[in-house]
N, C-alpha and C positions, 0 to 999 in steps of 0.2 A: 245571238251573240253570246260569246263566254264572258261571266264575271271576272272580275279582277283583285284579290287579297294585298290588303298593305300590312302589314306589323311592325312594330318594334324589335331587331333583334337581340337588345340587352336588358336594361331595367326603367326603359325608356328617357323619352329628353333626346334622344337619336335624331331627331328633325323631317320626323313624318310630314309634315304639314308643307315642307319643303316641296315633299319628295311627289305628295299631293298636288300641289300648285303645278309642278312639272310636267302632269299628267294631264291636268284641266284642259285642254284646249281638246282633247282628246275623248275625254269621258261626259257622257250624258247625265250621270248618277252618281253623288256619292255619300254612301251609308254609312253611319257609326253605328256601332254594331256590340259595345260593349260598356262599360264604366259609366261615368259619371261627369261631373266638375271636379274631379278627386284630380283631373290631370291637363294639362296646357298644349296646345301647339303654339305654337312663334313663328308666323310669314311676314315676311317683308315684301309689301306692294309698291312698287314705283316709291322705294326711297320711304315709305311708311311701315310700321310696324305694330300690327295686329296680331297680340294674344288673345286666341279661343279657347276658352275650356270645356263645355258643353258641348258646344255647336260644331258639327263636321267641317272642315276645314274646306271645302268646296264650295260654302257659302259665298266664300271671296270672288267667284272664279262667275263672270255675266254665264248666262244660259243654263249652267248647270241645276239639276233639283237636289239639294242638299233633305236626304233623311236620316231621323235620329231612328232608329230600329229599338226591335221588343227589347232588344238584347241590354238596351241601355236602363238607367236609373235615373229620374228626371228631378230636377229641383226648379220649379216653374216659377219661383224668385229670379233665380240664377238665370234661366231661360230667358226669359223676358229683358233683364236688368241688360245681358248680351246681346240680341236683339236690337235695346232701342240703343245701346251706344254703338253698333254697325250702322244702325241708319242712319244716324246723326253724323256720320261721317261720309253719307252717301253710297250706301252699300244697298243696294237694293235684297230684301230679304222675303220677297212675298212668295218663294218657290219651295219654302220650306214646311215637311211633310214630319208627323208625329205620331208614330205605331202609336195606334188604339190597347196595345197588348203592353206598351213600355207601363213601369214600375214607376209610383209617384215617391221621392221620398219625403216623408212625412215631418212635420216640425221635430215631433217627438224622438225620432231615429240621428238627429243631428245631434240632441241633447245626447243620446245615448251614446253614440259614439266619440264625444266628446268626454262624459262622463267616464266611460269605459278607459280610455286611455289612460286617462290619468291614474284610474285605482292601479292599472298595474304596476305603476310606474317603471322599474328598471328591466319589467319584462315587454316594456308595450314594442306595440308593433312599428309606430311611426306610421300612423294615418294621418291624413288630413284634414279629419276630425267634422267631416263633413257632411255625413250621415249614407256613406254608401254600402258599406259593410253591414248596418242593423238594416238596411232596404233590401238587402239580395237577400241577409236570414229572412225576413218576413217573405220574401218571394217563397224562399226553398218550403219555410213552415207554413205555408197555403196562406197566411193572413195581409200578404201584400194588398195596397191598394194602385189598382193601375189608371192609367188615364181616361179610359172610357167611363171609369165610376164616375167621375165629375159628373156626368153628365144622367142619372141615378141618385138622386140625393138620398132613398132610401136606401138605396146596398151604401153610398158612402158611411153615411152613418153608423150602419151596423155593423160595417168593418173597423172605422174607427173605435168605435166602443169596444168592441171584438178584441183588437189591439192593444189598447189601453190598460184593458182588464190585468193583463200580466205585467206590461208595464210600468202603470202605475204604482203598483207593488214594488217592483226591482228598484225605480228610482227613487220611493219613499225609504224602504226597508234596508237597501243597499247603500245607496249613494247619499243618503240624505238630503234628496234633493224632493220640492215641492211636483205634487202630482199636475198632468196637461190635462189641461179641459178640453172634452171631447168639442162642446160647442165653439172653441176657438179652432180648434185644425177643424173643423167642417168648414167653414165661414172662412177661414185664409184660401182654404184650396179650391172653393165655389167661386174666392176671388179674382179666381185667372180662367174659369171655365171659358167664358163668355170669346176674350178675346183668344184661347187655343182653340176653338171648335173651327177656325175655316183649316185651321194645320193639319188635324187627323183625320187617320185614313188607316185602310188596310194595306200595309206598305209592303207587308209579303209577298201581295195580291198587285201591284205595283210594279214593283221590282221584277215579279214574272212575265207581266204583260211590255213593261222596254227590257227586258231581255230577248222577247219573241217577235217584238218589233225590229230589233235589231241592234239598239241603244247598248253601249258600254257601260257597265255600272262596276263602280270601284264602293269596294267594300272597306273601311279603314279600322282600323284598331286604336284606340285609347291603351294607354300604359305600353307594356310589352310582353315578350317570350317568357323572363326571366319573372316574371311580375303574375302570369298565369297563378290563378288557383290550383290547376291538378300540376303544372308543369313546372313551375317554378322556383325560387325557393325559398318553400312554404315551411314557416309561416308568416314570414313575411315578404307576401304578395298582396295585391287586391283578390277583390271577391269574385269575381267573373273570370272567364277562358279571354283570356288576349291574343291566344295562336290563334293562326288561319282556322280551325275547328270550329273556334268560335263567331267565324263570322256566318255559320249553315245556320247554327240555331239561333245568332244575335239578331240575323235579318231574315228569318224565315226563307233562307234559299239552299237548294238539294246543292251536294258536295260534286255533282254531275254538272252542274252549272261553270265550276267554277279553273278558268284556265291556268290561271300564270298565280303565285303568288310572287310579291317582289318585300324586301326585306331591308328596310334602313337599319345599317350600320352607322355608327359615327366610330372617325378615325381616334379616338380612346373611349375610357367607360366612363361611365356617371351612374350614381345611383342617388336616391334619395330616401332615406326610412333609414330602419334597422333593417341589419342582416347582414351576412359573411359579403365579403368581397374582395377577392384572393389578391388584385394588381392593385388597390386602395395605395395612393399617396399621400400621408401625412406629414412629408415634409416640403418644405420651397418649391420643390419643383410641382407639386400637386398645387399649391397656390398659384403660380403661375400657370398654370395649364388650367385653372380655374379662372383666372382673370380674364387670361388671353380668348377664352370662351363663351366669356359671362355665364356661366353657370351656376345660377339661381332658379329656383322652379319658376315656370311661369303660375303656375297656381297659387302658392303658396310666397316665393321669395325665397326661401330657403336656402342655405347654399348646399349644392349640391359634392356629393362627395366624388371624388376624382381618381382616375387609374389610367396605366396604360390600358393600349388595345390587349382582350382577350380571345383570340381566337379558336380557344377551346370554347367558350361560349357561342361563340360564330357558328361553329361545327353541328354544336347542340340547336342552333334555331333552325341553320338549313335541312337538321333531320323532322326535326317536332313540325315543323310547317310545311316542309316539300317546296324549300325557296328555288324558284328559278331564275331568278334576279335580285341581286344587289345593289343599293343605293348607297356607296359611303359620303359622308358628309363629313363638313367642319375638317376636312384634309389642311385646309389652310393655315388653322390653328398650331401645325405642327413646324409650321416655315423655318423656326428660331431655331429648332435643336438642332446641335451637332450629333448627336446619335436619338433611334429613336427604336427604345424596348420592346418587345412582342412577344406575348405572352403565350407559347407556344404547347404548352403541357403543364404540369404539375406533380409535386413533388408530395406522397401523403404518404406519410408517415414510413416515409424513407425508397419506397416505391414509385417508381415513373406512371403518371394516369396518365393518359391521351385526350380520355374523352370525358364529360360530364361524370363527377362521382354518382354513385348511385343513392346513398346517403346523403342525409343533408351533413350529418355528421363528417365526415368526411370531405366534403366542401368547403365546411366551416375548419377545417384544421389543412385545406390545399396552400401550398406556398406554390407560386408561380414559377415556371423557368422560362427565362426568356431567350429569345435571339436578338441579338445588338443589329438594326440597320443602320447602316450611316446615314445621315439627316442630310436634306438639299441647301437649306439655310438661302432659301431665294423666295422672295416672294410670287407667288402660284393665282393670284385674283384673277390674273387677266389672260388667263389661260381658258381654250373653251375647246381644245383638242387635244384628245391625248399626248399627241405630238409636242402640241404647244410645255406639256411639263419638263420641267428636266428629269434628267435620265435618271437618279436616282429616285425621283419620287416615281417614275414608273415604275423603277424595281421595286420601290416599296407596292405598290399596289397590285403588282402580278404576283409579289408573294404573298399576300394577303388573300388573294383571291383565290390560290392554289391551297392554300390554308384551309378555308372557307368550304369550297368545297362546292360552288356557285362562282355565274359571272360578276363581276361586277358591271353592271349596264351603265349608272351614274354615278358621277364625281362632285359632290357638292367641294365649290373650293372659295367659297364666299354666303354670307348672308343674303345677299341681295335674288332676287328671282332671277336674273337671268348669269348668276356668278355658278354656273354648273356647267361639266362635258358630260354628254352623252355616248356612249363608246357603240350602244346598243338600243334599238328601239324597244321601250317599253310594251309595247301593246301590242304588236305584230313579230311573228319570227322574223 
């Protein structure tokens, strides 16, 4: 059977986990494949709601095997901490699998990234300060430590030490902050060994064998398109591939494997960090379209910053990823307006763009042009057929979708798990 790719089409917060839960009755497998706890999903089960930030968003779903892949960055506080508040709410979590190959981040890399941010100050990036950026450098400069060392107390060591040696320098020298003791990060990270060893596995090796079985295995992305290290825009993105690319090498599976990728949209933008962002609303109506959303990071709290839809962005995910489907979400959120903007091109430095600038420079100086749709001003919850919408939010979403440049398969038009149209089967032509 073919793998299946999820992404974030914009700067994430799009409602992957949604679009996830959608799929579950369906999928055998589902893998995270990138990031950290740097980023949230928000499902809503029978009227509850469950924010993940580590853990693959499949975890929720009975039968499925939820794995964290190499690709990811692991904080086995965090881990754990997630974990036992699932079970305590009766989530059964014992199906959960942990690449031997995944990146631990280290106490030390939390300090760092924390520390880091603040020296730049008005240049920083807008991390979450959580130590996933100094884990991927340590992966990229060979001195990462990964999850199998647990289980090694002499390589743990000598990587730690290994690590330190530079470190301790930079955060004395630098930061003026007290050096880490190598015997505390040995001793905290021994202290989860015990209970991760029935989780890890070779999950590449996994992943091949229910593929050849025949099992459906959905691959999911943390962050998004827009958020990519090569693809994004850098430099402020995260530190990992969040396109479909990233899910060959986040979960050890050949790019032959893999059939359909499908691609959540939500029906305007958000972003959270620093960095350009051309349909940005900083006045009332962005607060309201902030409200009406609750648009807070689930990681962080944060409030997230607010835009019309771009679908020059749109344009750019269905090429960088090869989307064959579409998920928009949070359509409902748009109920209220009498007209509703879309941001169809750009206008740089007096010149019509179409398509993604090729500079960041020129991104950062795009002013938007949009096209005015008339708004439906009806409320859309309890709608579960295309049919069911009114007519103008179909033409909002057929143009949208001609925009795009992809089907759109689903309509998220509520919160809740089953406040979604499906226009298209995800998993089968």
């Amino acid at each position: 059977m073919p793998a299946i790719v999820l992404v974030g089409a914009q700067w994430g917060d799009e409602g992957k986990g949604k679009a996830t839960d959608l799929l579950g009755d369906r999928i055998d497998y589902v893998v995270k494949f990138n990031g950290g706890n740097n980023a949230g999903h928000t499902v809503v089960v029978g009227g509850e709601k469950y924010a993940l930030h580590l853990l693959p968003s499949g975890i929720l779903t009975p039968g499925v095997t939820p794995i964290i892949g190499n690709g990811v960055v692991v904080d086995l506080a965090v881990l754990f901490t997630e974990l036992d508040a699932l079970e305590a709410r009766g989530v059964d979590t014992s199906l959960l699998r942990v690449s031997a190959n995944a990146h631990l981040i280290a106490p030390y890399n939390t300090v760092l990234d924390k520390v880091t941010e603040r020296f730049l100050g008005q240049r920083k990036i807008g991390t979450t300060g959580r130590g996933i950026g100094p884990t991927y450098a340590d992966k990229m400069n060979r001195v990462g430590i990964r999850v199998q060392d647990l289980y090694d107390e002499s390589i743990l060591r000598q990587k730690v030490e290994a690590a330190l040696e530079v470190k301790n320098q930079l955060l004395a020298k630098v930061y003026n902050r007290r050096a880490v003791v190598a015997d505390e990060v040995v001793a905290e990270l021994l202290s989860y060994a015990d209970r991760l060893a029935p989780m890890v596995a070779d999950t590449s090796l996994e992943i091949s064998q229910a593929l050849d079985a025949g099992k459906t295995v959905l691959c999911e992305a943390g962050q998004a398109t827009l958020l990519d290290v090569d693809h994004g825009t850098y430099p402020y993105v995260t530190s990992s591939n969040a396109t479909a690319g990233g899910a060959c090498t986040g979960a050890g599976l050949p790019p032959t494997r893999v059939d359909r990728v499908i691609a959540v949209l939500k029906a305007f933008t958000t972003r959270v960090g620093e960095g350009p962002f051309p349909t940005e609303l900083t006045d009332e109506v962005g607060d309201r379209l902030r409200i009406i959303g609750h648009e807070f990071g689930t990681t962080t709290g944060r409030p997230r910053r607010v835009g019309w839809l771009d679908v020059v962005i749109g344009r750019y995910a269905t090429r960088i990823n090869g989307v064959t489907d579409f998920v928009l979400t949070k359509l409902d959120n748009l109920d209220e307006f009498e007209t509703i903007p879309v941001c169809v091109a750009y206008d740089v430095n007096g010149v019509r763009v179409d398509e993604m600038p090729m500079s960041q420079s020129d991104f950062h100086h795009a002013v938007p042009i949009y096209e005015e749709l008339p708004g439906w001003q009806e409320d859309i919850t309890g709608a579960r057929t295309f049919e069911d919408l009114p007519a103008r939010c179909q033409e909002y979403i057929l143009f949208v979708e001609k925009q795009i440049g992809a089907r759109i398969s689903a309509i998220g038009v509520g919160p809740g798990r089953d406040e979604i149209i499906q226009r298209y089967p995800l998993t089968e032509d």
